[in-house]
matplotlib code that plots the C-alpha trace (Angstrom):
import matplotlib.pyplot as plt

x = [214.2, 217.4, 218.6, 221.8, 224.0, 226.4, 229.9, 232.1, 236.2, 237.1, 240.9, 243.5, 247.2, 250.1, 250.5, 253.5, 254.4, 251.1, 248.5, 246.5, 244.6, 241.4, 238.4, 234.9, 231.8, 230.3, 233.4, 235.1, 238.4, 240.2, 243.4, 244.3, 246.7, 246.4, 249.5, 247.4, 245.2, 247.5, 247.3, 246.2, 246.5, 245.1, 246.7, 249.9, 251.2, 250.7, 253.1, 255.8, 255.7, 256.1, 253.3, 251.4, 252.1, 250.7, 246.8, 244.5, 241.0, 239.3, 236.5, 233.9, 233.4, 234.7, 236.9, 240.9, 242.0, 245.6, 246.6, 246.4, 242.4, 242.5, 240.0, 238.0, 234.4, 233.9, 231.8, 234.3, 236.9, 235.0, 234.2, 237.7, 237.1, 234.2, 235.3, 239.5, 238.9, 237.2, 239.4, 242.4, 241.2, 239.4, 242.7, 245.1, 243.3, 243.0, 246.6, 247.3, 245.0, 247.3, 250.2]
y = [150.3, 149.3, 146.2, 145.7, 143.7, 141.5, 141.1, 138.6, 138.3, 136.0, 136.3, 139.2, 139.6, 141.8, 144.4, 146.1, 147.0, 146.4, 147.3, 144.1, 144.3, 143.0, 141.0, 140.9, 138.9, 141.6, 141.8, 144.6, 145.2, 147.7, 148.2, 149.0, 150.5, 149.1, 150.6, 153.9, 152.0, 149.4, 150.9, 149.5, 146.0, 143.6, 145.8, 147.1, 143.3, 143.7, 146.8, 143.9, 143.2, 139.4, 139.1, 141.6, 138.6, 136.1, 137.4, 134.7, 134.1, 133.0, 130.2, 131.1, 134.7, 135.5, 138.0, 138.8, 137.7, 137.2, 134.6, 136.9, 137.2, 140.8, 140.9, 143.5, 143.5, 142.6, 145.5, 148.1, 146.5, 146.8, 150.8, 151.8, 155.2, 155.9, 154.4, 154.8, 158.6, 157.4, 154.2, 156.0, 158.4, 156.1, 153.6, 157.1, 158.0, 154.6, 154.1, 157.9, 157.3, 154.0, 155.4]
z = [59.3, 57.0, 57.0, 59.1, 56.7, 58.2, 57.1, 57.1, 56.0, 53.8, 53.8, 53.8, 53.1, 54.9, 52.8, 54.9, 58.6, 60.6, 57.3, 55.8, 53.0, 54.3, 52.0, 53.1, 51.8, 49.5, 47.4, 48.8, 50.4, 53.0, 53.0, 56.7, 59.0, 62.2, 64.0, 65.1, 67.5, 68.9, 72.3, 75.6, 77.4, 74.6, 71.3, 72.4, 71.9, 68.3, 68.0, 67.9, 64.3, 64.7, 67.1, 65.1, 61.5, 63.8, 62.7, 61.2, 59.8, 63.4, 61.1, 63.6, 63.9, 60.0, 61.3, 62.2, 65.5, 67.4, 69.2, 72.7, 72.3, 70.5, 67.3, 65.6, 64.5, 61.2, 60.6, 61.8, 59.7, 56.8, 57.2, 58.6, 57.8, 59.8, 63.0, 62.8, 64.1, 67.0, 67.8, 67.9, 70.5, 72.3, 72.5, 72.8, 75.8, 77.5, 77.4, 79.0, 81.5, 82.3, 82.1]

ax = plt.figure().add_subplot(projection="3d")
ax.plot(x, y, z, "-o")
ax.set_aspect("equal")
plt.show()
């Protein structure tokens, strides 16, 4: 069985509208857009680019986090590209089915 590695942010800066450039334990970096999956209840807030600035490094769980409660795994942050296909769907369809 592999080992299941753990990642933590260490810090990140706004690149532009609603894409940080994210640093993680091991050294590496995503840059990421986050605009594509703000959908739904607890994202859709941060499609207001002021709230959206408001992210910070939450100390406990070594990730980003809002002040409304919405976060993201450290482990999906740091592979984006394998999950971002899948978020967006998943977030797309949640906020049709809403609507």
């Amino acid at each position: 069985m592999a080992d299941h590695l753990l990642f933590k942010v260490t810090g990140f800066e706004i690149e532009g509208d609603w894409t940080l450039r994210v640093r993680f334990n091991d050294g590496t970096f995503q840059v990421i857009d986050f605009l594509p999956v703000l959908h739904g209840s607890l994202f859709a807030p941060l499609r207001d680019k002021k709230v959206f600035e408001q992210v910070r490094l939450d100390p406990e769980w070594r990730t980003l986090a809002w002040p409304n409660g919405a976060d993201f795994d450290p482990e999906t942050l740091h592979n984006w590209p394998k999950y971002v296909d899948a978020l967006v769907a998943q977030r797309t369809a949640k906020a049709t089915a809403h609507a």
